[in-house]
Steps between C-alpha positions, in 0.01 A plus 500: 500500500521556156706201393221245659388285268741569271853311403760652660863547352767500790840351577586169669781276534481193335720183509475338151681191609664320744833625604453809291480880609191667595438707190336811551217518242135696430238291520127463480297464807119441466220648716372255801240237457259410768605528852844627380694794561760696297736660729807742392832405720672779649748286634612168537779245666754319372433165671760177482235283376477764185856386456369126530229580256796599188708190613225301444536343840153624599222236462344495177500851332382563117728702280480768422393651791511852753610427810498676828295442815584790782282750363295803594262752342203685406221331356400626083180326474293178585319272409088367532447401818826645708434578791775552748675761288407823308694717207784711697536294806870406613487122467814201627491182278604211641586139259366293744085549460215525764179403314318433819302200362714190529550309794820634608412815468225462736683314730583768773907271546569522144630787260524287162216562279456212217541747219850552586751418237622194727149341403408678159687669237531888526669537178143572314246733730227240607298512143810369357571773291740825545463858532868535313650483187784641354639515121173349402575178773295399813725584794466298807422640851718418793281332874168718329665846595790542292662861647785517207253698307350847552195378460346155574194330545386301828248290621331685813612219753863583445487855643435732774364849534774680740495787665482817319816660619770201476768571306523227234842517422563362864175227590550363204719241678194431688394273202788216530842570641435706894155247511645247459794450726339735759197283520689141498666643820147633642266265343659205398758435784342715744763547671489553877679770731814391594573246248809486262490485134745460227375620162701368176522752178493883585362582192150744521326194599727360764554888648135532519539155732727681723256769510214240615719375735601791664136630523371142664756553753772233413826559751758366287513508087741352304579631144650267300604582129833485321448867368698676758380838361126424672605447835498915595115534357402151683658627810326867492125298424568245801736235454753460827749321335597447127707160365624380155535149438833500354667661815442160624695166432166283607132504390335829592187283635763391757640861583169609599448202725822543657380934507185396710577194659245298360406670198228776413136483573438670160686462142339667222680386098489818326723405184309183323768229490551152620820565717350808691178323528635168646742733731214709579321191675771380637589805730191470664453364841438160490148499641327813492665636240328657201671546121301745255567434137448851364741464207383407114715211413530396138215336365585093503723542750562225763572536870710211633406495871553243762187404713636480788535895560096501533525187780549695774227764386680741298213638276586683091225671365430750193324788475395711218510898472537513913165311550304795414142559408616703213160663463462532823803584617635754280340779575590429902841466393511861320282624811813366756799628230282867513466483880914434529468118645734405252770669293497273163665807327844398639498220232516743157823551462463653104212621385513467048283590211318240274769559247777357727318207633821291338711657732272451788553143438895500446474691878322186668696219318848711603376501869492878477108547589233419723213627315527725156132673486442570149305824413287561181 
């Protein structure tokens, strides 16, 4: 293209400061270095953790920075040595990295890679150094990716070539939110035929868990959220019954044992805080029961839980973006929403432009929105 090797002048989002605005602002973005690519977002999600990121509840982010990290496009130019990717190919990038060289990522069980920002910092691309600035100041990037900004610059291992004719504005979801939950049901829990589930938070995330549920063939799944307003889209993606803790004058954990008798054989904590997470586990069945902590809680936080629910073999475990491959399993995932196996579309309920990102957020901290897609 004719911008490749060249600085490019575009828009992005930018959050100055912690508890401030995202300021919409032109900015700088420089050409790729070795095995990077420059990729120009069509479109991009509005994710919770985003949210996280400007509270600074979010692990340790530098300021200022551009966040985003549900984002889909076509790739500008590259870098020496990329390989994967070429200038004009539709591309997903994903925060959480496959480099395909450390020993997780060549262990077969595991979908962490050691460059992920839960081992090393992503706030600088990995020559410590960024592609941004802005009014003359070096502007961090957000997990590598960065999908605030028309145009950003990637390391190769956090994207995927996709299929030609995917519309972006929709799989862009594909990079955090629908993975994520759909994959803890499918990958994580694996949830059997027959089973019955109770997923906390109905949020994009915890919808998409509904949706994994559904599809592994779960007979019975309980919504639970205090956001009355979700239950009719939970109920039309799977869910069979729909509850809000303060209809009830006792712990919810409780309701749902008294619901199935002896408590679910999957919970899944879609919200990220102690109380759902500690009522989460506790709804389980007391010995084959399994609790999925998909939820971000806020960084420090503490988790006050007594020992004796794991006794009887209860089992909690995490998982991370769905336990996906992301390299590996993005392009099957935009294969299977092209072929109609899933419908991650019903999700988007408001579809903005760059310029009202603001708004997009004041949607998802009113409870208004499951997912704001952001065009460019």
């Amino acid at each position: 293209m004719a911008t490749s090797g060249k600085v490019i002048r575009c828009r992005a989002a930018v959050a100055w400061a912690v508890g401030k605005p995202l300021s919409l602002e032109e900015v700088e973005v420089a050409p790729p270095k070795a095995r990077e690519v420059r990729v120009k977002i069509v479109a991009t999600g509005i994710c919770r953790t985003d949210d996280h990121v400007l509270e600074g509840s979010f692990l340790d982010i530098d300021f200022p920075v551009i966040p985003g990290h549900e984002g889909a496009g076509i790739v500008e130019s590259i870098g020496e040595g990329v390989t994967s990717v070429k200038p004009g190919d539709k591309v997903i990038l994903f925060g959480l990295p496959q480099c395909g060289e450390c020993c997780f990522c060549k262990n077969p069980d595991s979908n962490y890679c050691l460059k992920s920002h839960l081992s090393v910092s992503q706030c600088l691309l990995p020559d410590k150094t960024s592609r941004f600035t802005c009014r003359g100041k070096q502007i961090h990037h957000f997990l590598w990716i960065s999908t605030f900004a028309e145009y950003t610059v990637v390391p190769e291992f956090t994207l995927a070539k996709i299929d030609a004719a995917a519309p972006l504005d929709k799989v862009c979801l594909l990079a955090c939110g629908f993975s994520t939950g759909y994959g803890a049901a499918i990958n994580t829990a694996k949830v059997k035929p027959g089973s019955t589930c109770a997923v906390f938070g109905l949020g994009g995330v915890g919808l998409s868990v509904v949706m994994g549920c559904k599809a592994a063939g779960a007979s019975r799944i309980i919504a639970v959220d205090v956001n009355k307003e979700k239950f009719a889209r939970a109920k039309e993606l799977g869910a069979t019954e729909c509850i809000s803790p303060r209809d009830f004058q006792k712990p919810v954990q409780e309701v749902l044992t008294e619901m199935t008798g002896y408590g679910v054989d999957y919970s899944f904590e879609v919200i990220g805080t102690a109380d759902t997470m500690v009522a989460a586990l506790a709804s389980c069945n007391m010995n084959t029961g399994v609790c999925v902590v998909v939820g971000v809680l806020p960084s420090g936080s503490v988790v006050p839980i007594d020992p004796l629910l794991f006794l009887s073999g209860r089992t909690c475990k995490g998982t991370l973006i769905g336990g996906w491959k992301m390299r590996d399993s993005i392009p099957k995932l935009v294969s299977s929403y092209m072929e109609k196996k899933f419908n991650s579309d019903l999700l988007i309920t408001h579809t903005l432009p760059i310029a009202k990102i603001n708004e997009g957020f004041e949607l998802l901290r009113a409870g208004k929105s499951i997912r704001t897609v952001l065009l460019f």
